[in-house]
N, C-alpha and C positions, 0 to 999 in steps of 0.2 A: 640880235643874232645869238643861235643858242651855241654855246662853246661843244665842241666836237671832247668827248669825254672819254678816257681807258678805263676801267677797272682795275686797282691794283691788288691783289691777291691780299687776305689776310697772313702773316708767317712771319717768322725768323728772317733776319738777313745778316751778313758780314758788314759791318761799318768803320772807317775809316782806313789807313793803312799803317805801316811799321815802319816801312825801306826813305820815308820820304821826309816830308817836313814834320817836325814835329806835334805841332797842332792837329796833326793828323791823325796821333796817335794817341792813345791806344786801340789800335784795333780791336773791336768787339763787337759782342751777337744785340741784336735789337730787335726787338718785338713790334710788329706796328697790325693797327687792325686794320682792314681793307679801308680802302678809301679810291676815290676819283680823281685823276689830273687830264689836263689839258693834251688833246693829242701833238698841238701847235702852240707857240708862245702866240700869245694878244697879237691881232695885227693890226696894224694903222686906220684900215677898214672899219673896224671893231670901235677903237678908242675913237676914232672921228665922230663915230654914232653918240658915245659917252661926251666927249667937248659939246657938241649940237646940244644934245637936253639937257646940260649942266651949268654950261657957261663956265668951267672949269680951265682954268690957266692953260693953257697951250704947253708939252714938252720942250725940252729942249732942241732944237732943231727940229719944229715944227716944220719950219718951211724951206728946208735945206733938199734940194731934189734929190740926194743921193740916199735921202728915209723917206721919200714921196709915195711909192709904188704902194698900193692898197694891199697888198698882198705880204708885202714886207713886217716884220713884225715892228710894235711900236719899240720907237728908241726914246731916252730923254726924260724917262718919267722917275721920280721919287718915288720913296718907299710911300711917303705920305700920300703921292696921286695913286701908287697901286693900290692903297687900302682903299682912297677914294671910290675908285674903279670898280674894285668888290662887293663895296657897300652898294653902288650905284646900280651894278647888275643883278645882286641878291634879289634888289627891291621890285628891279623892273620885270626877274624869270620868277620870283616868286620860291625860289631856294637861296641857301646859302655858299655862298661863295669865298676862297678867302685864299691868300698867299700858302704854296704847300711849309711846312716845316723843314727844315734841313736834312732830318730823317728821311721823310714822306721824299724828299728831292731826290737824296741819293739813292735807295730803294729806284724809285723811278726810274731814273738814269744807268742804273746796272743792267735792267731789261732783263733778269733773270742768271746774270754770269756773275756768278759768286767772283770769282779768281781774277778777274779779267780788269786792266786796267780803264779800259774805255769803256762805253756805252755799244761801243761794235766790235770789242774785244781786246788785244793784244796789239796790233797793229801801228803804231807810232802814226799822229796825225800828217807830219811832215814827207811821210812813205806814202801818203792817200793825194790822189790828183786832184780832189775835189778841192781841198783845203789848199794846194798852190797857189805862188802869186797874190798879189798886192787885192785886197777887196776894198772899194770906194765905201763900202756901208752894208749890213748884213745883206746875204741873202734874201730872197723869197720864201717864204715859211714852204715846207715840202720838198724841197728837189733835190734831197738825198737821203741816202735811203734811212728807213726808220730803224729802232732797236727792236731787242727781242718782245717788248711790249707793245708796239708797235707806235712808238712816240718817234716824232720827226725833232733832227735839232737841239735836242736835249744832250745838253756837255759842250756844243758851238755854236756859231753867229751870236747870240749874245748873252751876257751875263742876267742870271734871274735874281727878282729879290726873292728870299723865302723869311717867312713870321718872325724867326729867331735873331734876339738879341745875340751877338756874339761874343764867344770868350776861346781864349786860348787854348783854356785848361778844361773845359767843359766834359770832355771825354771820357776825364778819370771821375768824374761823378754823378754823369746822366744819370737816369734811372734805365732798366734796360727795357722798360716797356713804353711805346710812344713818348719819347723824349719830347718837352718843346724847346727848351732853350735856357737859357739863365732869366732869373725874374727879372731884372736891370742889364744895363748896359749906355754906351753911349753910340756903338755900330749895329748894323745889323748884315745879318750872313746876306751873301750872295753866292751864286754856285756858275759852274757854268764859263766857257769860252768866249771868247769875244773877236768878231769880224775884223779889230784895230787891231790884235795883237799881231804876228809875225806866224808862231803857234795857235791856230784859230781855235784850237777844241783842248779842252781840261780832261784831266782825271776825273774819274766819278769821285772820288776822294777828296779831289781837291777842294779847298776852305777859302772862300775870302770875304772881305764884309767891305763898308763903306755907311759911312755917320747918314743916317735914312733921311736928310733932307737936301744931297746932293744926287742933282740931275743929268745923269753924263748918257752921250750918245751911243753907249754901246750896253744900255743896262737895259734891259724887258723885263715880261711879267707874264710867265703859267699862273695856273688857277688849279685850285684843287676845290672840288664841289662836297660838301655835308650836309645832314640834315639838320635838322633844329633839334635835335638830342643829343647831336654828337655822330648818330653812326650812317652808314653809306647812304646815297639815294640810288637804288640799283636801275634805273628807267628814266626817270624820271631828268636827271642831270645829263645822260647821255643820249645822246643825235646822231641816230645809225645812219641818215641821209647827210651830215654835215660834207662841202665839199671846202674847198681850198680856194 
């Protein structure tokens, strides 16, 4: 299946925030050159295909019907099964594929609102009816609305892994141009909402990580597509026909 791919602008953006937690901060400008992310997190459909020609360990809650739905994005997998996963579809589409960076994440997830705390702006998630009431297990990838980039689900239903090792303090000494992360570490970042929580959808801001060989049921996996030199595949990674 070829993954349904956006274009993210090359530019400047605003990263991190001030008013909040402090790993947050320092807010600052970030340079990142264009790149490809997933318009949908991986779905079960997708990874099912990857389990068949790999023989690759089952997630966590493989067989629990409430992450059954083919449509449903995968839950359960490691940082270590989504490198798996990337290497496994590089080889099969014949490009490269790989976890976005934490940057390349947030960028994403702002959809073009510098100011705005969410991914649909200002709006506090607990004011939104969508995000009401107790959820048995994410979503179906698509059935609210997208951001200004036109990414579905990015910031809720489930937490993503992205490349970067994580640090606390990383902030005050990124570089300001395509950041990747700290060379070491023993976590690695996650971004992103979770269908478990109470409050289902995060700040674009928001920061969290998890030690990359635990598999919990509310963690997914975007993809962000490059080429073998590093810079975009402008055709080639994206599927104007992909449906859901």
């Amino acid at each position: 299946m070829n993954p349904d791919m956006v274009l993210i602008p090359a530019g400047w953006f605003w990263m991190g925030s001030e008013h909040h937690y402090r790993w947050e901060s320092p807010r600052h400008p970030v340079w990142l050159d264009a790149f490809e992310i997933a318009r949908y997190a991986v779905r079960r459909c997708e990874y099912a295909q990857f389990l068949s020609e790999t023989g690759h360990p089952e997630p966590a809650g493989w067989l629990n019907p409430s992450f059954g739905k083919a449509n449903q994005p995968v839950v359960g997998v490691s940082w270590f099964a989504a490198i798996s996963y990337c290497e496994w579809l590089s080889k099969s589409l014949g490009e490269t594929f790989r976890l976005p960076t934490e940057a390349q994440w947030e960028k994403a997830c702002r959809g073009g609102l510098e100011g705005a705390d969410y991914a649909w702006g200002n709006e506090p998630p607990n004011q939104i009816e969508y995000f009401r009431g107790e959820w048995t297990g994410p979503k179906q990838v698509g059935e609210w609305r997208p951001n200004g980039y036109g990414l579905f689900n990015i910031g809720d239903n489930v937490h993503e892994w992205c490349m970067d090792w994580y640090s606390e303090d990383y902030y005050a000494i990124s570089p300001a141009k395509n950041p990747a992360g700290p060379e070491t570490g023993a976590r690695r970042v996650s971004r992103g909402g979770s269908w478990r929580h109470q409050i289902k959808a995060s700040r674009a801001a928001h920061r969290s990580s998890l030690p990359p060989q635990h598999a919990y049921t509310d963690y997914g996996v975007r993809l962000t597509c490059i080429s073998r030199d590093g810079s975009i595949m402008p055709r080639q990674c994206r599927s104007s026909d992909s449906t859901v």
